[in-house]
Each structure stands twice: as structure tokens, then as C-alpha cells.
C-alpha positions as CSV (number, residue, x, y, z in Angstrom):
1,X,10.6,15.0,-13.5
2,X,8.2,13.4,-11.3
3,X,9.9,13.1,-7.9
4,X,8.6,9.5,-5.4
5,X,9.7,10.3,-1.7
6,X,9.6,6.5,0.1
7,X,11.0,4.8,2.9
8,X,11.4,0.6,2.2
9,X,8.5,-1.6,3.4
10,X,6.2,1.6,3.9
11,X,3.0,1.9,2.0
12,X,4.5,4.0,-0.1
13,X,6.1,0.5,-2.1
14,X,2.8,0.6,-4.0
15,X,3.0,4.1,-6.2
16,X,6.9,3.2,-6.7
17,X,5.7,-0.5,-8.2
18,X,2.9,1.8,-10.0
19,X,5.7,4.2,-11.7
20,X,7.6,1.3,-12.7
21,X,4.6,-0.4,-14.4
22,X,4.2,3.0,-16.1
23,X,7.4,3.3,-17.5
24,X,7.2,7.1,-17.8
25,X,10.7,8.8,-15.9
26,X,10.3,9.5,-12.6
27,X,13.1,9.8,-9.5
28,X,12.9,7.6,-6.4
29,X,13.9,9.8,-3.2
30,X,14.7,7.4,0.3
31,X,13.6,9.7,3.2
32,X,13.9,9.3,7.3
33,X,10.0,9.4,8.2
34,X,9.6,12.7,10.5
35,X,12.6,14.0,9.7
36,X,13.0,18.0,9.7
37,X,14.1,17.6,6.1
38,X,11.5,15.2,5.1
39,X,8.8,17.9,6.6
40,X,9.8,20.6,4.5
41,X,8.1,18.4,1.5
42,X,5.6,16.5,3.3
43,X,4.6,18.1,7.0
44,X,3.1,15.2,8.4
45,X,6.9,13.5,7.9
46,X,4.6,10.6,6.7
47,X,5.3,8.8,3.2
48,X,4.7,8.4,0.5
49,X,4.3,11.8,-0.8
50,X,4.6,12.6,-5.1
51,X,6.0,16.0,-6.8
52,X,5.4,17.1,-9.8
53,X,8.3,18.9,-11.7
54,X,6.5,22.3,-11.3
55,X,6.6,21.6,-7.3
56,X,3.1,20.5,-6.7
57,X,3.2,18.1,-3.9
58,X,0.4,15.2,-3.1
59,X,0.7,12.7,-0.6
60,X,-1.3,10.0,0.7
61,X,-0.7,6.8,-1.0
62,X,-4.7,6.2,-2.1
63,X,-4.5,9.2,-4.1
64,X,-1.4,9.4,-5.7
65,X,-2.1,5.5,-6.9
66,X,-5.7,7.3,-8.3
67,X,-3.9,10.4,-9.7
68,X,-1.0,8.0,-11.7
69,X,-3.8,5.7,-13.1
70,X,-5.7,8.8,-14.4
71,X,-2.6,10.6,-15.7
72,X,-1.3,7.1,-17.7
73,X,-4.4,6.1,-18.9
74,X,-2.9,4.0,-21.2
75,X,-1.4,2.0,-19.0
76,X,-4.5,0.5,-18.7
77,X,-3.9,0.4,-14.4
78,X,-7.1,2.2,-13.2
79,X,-10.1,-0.1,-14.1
80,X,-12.5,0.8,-16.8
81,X,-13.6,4.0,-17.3
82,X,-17.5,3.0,-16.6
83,X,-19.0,5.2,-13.6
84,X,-19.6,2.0,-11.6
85,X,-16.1,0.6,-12.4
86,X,-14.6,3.9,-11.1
87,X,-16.5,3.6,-7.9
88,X,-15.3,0.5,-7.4
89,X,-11.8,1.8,-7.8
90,X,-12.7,4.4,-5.0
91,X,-14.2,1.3,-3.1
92,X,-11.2,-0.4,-2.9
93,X,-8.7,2.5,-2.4
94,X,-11.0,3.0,0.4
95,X,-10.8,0.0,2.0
96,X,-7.0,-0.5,1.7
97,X,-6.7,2.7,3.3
98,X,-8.6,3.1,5.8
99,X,-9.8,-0.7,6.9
100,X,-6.8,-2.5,5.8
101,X,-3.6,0.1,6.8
102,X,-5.7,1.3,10.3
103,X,-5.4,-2.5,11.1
104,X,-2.0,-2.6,11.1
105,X,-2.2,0.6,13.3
106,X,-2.3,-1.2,16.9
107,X,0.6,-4.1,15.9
108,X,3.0,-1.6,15.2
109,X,2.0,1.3,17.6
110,X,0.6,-0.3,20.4
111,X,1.3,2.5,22.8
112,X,-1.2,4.5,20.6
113,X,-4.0,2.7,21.6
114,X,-3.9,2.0,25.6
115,X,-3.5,4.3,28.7
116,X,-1.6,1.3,30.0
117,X,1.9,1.1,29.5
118,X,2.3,-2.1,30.7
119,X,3.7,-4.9,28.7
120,X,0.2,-6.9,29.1
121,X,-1.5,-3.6,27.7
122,X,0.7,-3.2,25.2
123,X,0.6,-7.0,23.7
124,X,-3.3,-7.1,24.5
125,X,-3.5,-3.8,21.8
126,X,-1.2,-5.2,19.1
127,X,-3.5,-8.4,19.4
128,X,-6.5,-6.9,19.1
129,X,-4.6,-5.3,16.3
130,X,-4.3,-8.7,14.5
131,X,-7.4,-9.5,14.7
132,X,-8.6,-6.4,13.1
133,X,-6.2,-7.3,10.0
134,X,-7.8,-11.0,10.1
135,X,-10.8,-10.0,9.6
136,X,-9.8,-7.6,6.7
137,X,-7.9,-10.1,5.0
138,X,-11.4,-12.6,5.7
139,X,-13.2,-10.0,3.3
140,X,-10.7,-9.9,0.9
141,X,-10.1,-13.6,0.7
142,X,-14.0,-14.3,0.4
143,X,-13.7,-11.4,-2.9
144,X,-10.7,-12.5,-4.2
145,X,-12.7,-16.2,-4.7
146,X,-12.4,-17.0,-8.7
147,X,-10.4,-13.8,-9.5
148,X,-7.0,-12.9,-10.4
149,X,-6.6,-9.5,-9.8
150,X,-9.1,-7.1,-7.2
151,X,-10.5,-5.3,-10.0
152,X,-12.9,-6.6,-12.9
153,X,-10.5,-5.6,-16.2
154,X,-6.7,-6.9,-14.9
155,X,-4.5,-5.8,-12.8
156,X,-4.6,-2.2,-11.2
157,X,-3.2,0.1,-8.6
158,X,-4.9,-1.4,-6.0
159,X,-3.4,-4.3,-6.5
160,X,-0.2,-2.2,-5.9
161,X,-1.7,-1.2,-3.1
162,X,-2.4,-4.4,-1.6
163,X,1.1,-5.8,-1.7
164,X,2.8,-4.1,1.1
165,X,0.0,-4.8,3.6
166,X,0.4,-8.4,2.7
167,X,3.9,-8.3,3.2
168,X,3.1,-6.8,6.8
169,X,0.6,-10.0,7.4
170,X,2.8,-11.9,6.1
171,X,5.3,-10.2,8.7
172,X,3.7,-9.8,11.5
173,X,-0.2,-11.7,11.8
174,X,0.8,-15.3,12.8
175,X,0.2,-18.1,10.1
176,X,0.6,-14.9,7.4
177,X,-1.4,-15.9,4.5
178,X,-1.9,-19.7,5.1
179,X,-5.4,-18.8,6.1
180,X,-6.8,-16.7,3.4
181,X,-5.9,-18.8,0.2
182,X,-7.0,-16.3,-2.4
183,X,-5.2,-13.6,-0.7
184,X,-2.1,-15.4,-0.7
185,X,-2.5,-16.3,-4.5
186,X,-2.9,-12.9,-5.1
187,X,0.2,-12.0,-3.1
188,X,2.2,-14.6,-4.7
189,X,1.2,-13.4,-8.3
190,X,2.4,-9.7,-7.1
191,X,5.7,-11.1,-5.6
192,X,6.7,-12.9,-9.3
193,X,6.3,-9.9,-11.1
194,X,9.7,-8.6,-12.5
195,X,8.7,-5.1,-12.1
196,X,7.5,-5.8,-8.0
197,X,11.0,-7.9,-7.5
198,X,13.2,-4.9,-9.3
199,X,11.5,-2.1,-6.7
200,X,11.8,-4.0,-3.8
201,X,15.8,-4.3,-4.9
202,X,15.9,-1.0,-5.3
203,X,14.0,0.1,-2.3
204,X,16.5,-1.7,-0.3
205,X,19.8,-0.6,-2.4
206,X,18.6,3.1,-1.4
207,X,17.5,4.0,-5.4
């Protein structure tokens, strides 16, 4: 059985929201990030990681939401099947992981990104932090105008993507959404969804 190693409120939220849309069996595993346990499956101790019941492992949230929408096409979650539309699936995998998570990077680590490990340091860091994620939510807002969903063709795995890094704005960027109307909408569409409300139970019952 396909095995989902998480850790509540982590990126990895998305793949588990993406298995349940699925409906295939899976397992949900609740790991300690960096444990010595947790490293035996995934060495970088960093979820959300994906094995398959013959024990091949991938991690890295972007691509195990892009392997599940090509392994269930018929769940209809990877856009269409078109050369551009793919690309744009890329596109936006792309841009959650690397524009939209990295973001987040200075708010929650700020010691990572200063010398100085004074409290002004640290604060001026995790600010410049939130204005990295205001300007990514900006760009999503503006493409989000007149849609539903971020792909043409319905709703996706980037969709799933999206919704724990709005939960983190949400969280921790002053004002949250109240800024970026289309981005909210989108959130709030994602937050209504059975499916999205039954994961985030379980990710905080421990199953």
C-alpha cells in the first residue's frame, strides 16, 4: 500500500488532501521532522516523503503531487494532457515551490538568514520574509482574477498545493488574505471541501 509520511500544518497537507481526492488506499504515517527514525526513510528528516509498497521512496511535495496526478489520471487532478497545459502544471508546481514556500523561509527561520542574532536582526529577517510572501500572494491574486481554480480544466494538485501556504499567510503575514481577494476566495473554496476538512481532522487526531 502506498505509505504518506506527514507532520500537521507542513507542506506535506497537500499530497494527503490529493490521496483523499483519489480515493485509491493509501496509509497516513505522522512523523517528528529530523528525527533519527524519520531519516531512515527520508534523510533530509524533511516531509512529506511517499513509498510505494515495493519500497521506492520520493519526497518533495511538487513531485509527489505531479507523480499522483499522473498515476490517477482519472481523477482528472493534473490538468489536461495538452503539452502547454502540462507546462503550465510544471509552471505552477514551480512557483509554489520554490517562490511561494522559500518565502515563508525567513518568517519561520529567521536565524537562517542574518549573521546577527539580535532580536532586531532576527524580526528585520522574518519581515523581509513577509514581504517576500506579499508579493507572491500579489501574483497569485492578480492570476487568480475571474478563475475558480489555478489551472484552466478544474481543480488540480496545485490547488492542493496552495492550501497550506495560505494557511501559513493566513497564520503568520498580517491582515492574512484580506488583501488578495481572489486568493482568499480560492482559499475559502479549498477550506469548504469535505475531503480538505476530513484531512485536516485527521492530521490533527494523529491518522
Amino acid at each position: 500500500m502506498t505509505t504518506l509520511f506527514y507532520s500537521p500544518g507542513a507542506c506535506s497537507l497537500a499530497p494527503h488532501i490529493v490521496l483523499e481526492w483519489i480515493g485509491a488506499p493509501y496509509e497516513a504515517v505522522r512523523v517528528e521532522l529530523g528525527s533519527d527514525a524519520y531519516k531512515e526513510i527520508n534523510p533530509t528528516g524533511a516531509v512529506p516523503a511517499l513509498r510505494e509498497e515495493d519500497g521506492w521512496t520520493l519526497t518533495q511535495a511538487g513531485a509527489i503531487l505531479e507523480y499522483l496526478a499522473a498515476k490517477y489520471p482519472e481523477a482528472g487532478l493534473g490538468g489536461a494532457p495538452d503539452l502547454r497545459a502540462q507546462a503550465e502544471l510544471h509552471r505552477w508546481s514551480s512557483f509554489f515551490t520554490s517562490d511561494m514556500h522559500a518565502a515563508f523561509w525567513p518568517i519561520f527561520s529567521p536565524a537562517r538568514y542574518t549573521v546577527d542574532s539580535s532580536d532586531a536582526a532576527l524580526a528585520a529577517a522574518a519581515e523581509a520574509g513577509v514581504a517576500l510572501v506579499r508579493k507572491q500572494l500579489a501574483f497569485l491574486d492578480a492570476h487568480m482574477a475571474g478563475r475558480e481554480w489555478i489551472l484552466d480544466g478544474g481543480l488540480s494538485v496545485i490547488d492542493a498545493y496552495a492550501f497550506p501556504m495560505l494557511r501559513w499567510a493566513v497564520a503568520k503575514v498580517p491582515g492574512g488574505l484580506k488583501d488578495y481577494p481572489n486568493v482568499k476566495a480560492l482559499m475559502d473554496r479549498l477550506a469548504a471541501d469535505p475531503v480538505v476538512q476530513k484531512v485536516l481532522a485527521d492530521e490533527m487526531a494523529g491518522g
